[in-house]
C-alpha positions as CSV (number, residue, x, y, z in Angstrom):
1,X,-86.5,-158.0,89.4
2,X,-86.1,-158.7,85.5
3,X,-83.6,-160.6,83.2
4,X,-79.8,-160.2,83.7
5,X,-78.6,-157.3,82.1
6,X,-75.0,-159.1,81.5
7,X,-77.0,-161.9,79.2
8,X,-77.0,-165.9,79.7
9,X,-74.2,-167.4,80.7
10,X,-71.8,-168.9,78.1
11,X,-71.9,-172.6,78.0
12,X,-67.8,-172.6,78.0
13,X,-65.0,-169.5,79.5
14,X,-62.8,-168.0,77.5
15,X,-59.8,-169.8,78.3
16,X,-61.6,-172.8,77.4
17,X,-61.8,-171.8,73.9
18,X,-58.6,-170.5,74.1
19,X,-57.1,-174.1,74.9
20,X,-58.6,-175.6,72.4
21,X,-58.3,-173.2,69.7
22,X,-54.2,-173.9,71.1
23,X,-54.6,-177.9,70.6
24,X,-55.3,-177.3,67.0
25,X,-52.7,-175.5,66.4
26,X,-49.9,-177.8,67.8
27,X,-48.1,-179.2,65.2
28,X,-47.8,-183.0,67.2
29,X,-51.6,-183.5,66.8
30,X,-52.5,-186.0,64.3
31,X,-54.8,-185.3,61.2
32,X,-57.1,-187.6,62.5
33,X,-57.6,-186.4,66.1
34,X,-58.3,-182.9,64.3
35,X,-61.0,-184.5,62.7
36,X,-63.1,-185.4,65.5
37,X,-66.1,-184.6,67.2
38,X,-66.5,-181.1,69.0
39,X,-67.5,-183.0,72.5
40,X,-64.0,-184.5,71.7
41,X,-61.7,-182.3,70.4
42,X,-62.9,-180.6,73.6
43,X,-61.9,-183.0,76.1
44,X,-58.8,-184.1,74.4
45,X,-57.5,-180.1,74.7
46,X,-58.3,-181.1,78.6
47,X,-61.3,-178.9,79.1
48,X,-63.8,-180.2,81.8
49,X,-67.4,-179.4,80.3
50,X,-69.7,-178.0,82.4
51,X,-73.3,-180.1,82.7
52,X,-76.5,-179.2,83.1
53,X,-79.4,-181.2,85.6
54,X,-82.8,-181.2,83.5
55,X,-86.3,-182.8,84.0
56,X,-87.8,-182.9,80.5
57,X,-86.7,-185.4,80.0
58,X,-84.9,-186.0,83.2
59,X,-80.9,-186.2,82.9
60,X,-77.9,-184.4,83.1
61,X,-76.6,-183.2,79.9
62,X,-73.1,-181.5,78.8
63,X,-72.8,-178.7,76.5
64,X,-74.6,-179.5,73.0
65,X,-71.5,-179.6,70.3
66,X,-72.8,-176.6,68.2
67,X,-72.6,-174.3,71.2
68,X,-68.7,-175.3,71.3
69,X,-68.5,-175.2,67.7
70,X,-70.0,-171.4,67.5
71,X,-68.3,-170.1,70.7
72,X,-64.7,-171.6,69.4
73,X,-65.7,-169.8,66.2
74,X,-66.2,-166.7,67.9
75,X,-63.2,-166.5,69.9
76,X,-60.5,-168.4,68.0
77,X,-62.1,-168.0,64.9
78,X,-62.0,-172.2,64.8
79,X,-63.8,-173.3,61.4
80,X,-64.5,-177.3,60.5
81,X,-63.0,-177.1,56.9
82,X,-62.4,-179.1,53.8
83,X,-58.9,-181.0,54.1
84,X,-56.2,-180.1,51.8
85,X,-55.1,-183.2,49.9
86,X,-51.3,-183.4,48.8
87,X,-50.1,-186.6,47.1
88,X,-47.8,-188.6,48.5
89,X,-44.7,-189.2,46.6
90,X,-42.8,-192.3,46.4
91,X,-39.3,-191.7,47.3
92,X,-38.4,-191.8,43.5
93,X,-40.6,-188.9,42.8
94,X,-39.5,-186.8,45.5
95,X,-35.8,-187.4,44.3
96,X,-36.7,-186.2,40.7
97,X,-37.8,-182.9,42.2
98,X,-35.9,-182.3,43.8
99,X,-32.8,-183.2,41.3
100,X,-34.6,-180.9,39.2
101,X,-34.2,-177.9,41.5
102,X,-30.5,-178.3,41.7
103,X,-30.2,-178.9,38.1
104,X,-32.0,-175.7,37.6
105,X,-31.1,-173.2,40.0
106,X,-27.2,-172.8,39.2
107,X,-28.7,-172.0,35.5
108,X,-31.3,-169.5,36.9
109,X,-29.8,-168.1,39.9
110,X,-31.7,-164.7,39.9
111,X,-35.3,-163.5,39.3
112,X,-34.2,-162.0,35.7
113,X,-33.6,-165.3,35.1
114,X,-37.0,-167.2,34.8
115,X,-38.5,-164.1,32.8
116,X,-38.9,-166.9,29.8
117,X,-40.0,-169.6,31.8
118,X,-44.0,-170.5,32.2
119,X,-45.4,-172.7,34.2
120,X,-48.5,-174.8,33.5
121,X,-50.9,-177.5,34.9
122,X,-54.1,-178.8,34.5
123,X,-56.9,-179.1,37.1
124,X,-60.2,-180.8,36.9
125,X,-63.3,-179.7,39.3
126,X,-65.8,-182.6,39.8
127,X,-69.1,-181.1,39.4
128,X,-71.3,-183.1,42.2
129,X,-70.9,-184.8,45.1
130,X,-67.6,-186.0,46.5
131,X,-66.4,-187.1,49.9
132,X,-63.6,-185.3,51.3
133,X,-62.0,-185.7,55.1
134,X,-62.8,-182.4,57.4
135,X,-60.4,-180.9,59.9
136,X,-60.7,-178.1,62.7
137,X,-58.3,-175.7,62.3
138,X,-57.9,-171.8,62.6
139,X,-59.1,-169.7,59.6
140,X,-56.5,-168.6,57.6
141,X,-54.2,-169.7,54.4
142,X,-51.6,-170.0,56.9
143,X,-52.8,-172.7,58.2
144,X,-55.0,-174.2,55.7
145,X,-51.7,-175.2,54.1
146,X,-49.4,-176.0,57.4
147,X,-48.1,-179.3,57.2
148,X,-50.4,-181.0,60.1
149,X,-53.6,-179.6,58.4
150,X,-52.5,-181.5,54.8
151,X,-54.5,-184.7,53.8
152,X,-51.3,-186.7,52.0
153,X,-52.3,-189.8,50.0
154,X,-51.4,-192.0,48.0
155,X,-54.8,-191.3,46.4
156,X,-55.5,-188.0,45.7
157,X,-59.1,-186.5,44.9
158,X,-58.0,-185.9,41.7
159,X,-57.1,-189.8,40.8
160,X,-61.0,-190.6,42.3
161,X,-62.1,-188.2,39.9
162,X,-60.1,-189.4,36.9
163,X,-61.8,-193.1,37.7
164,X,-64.7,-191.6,37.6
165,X,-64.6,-189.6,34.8
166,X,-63.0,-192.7,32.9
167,X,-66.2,-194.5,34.5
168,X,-68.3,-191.3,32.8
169,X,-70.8,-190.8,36.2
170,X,-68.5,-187.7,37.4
171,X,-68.6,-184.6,35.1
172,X,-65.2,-182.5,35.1
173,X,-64.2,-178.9,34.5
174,X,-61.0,-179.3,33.1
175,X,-58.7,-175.9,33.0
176,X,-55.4,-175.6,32.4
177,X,-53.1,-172.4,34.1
178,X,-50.2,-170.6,32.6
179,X,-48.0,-168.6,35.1
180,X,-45.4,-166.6,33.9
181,X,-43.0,-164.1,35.6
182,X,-45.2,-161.5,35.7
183,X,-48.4,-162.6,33.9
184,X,-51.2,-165.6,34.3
185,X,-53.4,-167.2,32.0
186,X,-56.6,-169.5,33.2
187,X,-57.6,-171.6,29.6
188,X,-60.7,-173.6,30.0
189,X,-61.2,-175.9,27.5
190,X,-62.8,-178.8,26.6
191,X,-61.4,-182.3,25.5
192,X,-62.1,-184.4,22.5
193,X,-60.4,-187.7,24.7
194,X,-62.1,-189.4,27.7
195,X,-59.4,-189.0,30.1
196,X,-59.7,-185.5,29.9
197,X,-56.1,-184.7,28.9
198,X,-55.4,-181.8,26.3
199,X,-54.8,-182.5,23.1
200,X,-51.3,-181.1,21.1
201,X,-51.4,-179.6,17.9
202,X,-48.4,-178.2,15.9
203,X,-49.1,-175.0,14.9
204,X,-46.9,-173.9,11.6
């Protein structure tokens, strides 16, 4: 008589994993309710959790949270991840962009087309601690960007950290991108301003 060869007994059965890793991935579930704890997200994707009779100290317990965590991991490859943020347009701005798509399209209507054309933004990483809402969802970019997995607001991390830079306790890596047809360009710089907006300068 010795140990059992198979190993210990998982906490949770495959299909369990299986349903929940299939909760997170229907659409109709709100951002929130992603968000939640594993004990949970567990028994709102309808699995029954198994318990456990102990006697230091006496009790029943159910499955501890990192065991569901690890084995959803394992299975469904089920991740607790940063939030995408997206910021919510007002109905003006959406109409703008999408006025300028028609208005541009008919004049570029192939790829050849946009061979002139770059693109460019600027982004700004806070360097240190910021609070950002957590979701459970499948690895993947697939569905790091699907719509249900999206954090839209009205304020985006980015306006936080432009308060806070304009407040000076947040300090910013500001980098503006170029993307061309073919051909991208990353330009950090820095910025003589406090809003941490490039400067323009006419070059003869």
């Amino acid at each position: 008589i010795g140990p059992d060869p198979r190993g210990r007994k998982r906490a949770l059965i495959r299909s369990d994993t299986a349903a929940i890793g299939n909760y997170l991935d229907d659409p109709s579930i709100p951002l929130d309710n992603r968000g939640k704890p594993w004990l949970d997200i567990a028994e709102d994707a309808g699995i029954t959790l198994p318990t456990t009779i102990h006697f230091k100290p006496p009790g029943v317990r159910t499955v501890n949270p990192f065991t569901i965590r690890k084995q959803c991991k394992d299975d469904e490859e089920v991740i607790n991840a940063k939030c995408e943020e997206e910021k919510e347009l007002t109905p003006a701005q959406a109409r703008n962009r999408t006025d300028w798509v028609n208005d541009e399209y008919p004049k570029r209507p192939t790829d050849d087309d946009w061979k002139d054309i770059t693109f460019y933004d600027e982004f700004h990483f806070g360097l240190g601690p910021q609070v950002t809402k957590r979701v459970k969802r499948k690895r993947g970019g697939g569905r790091r960007y699907a719509k249900q997995n999206v954090h839209r607001k009205k304020v985006t991390a980015k306006d936080t950290k432009a308060k806070a830079r304009e407040e000076e306790h947040l300090k910013l890596l500001n980098i503006g991108v170029a993307i061309g047809f073919n051909w991208r360009l990353v330009l950090p710089y820095t910025v003589p301003n406090s809003v941490g907006k490039m400067t323009t300068k006419k070059m003869d």
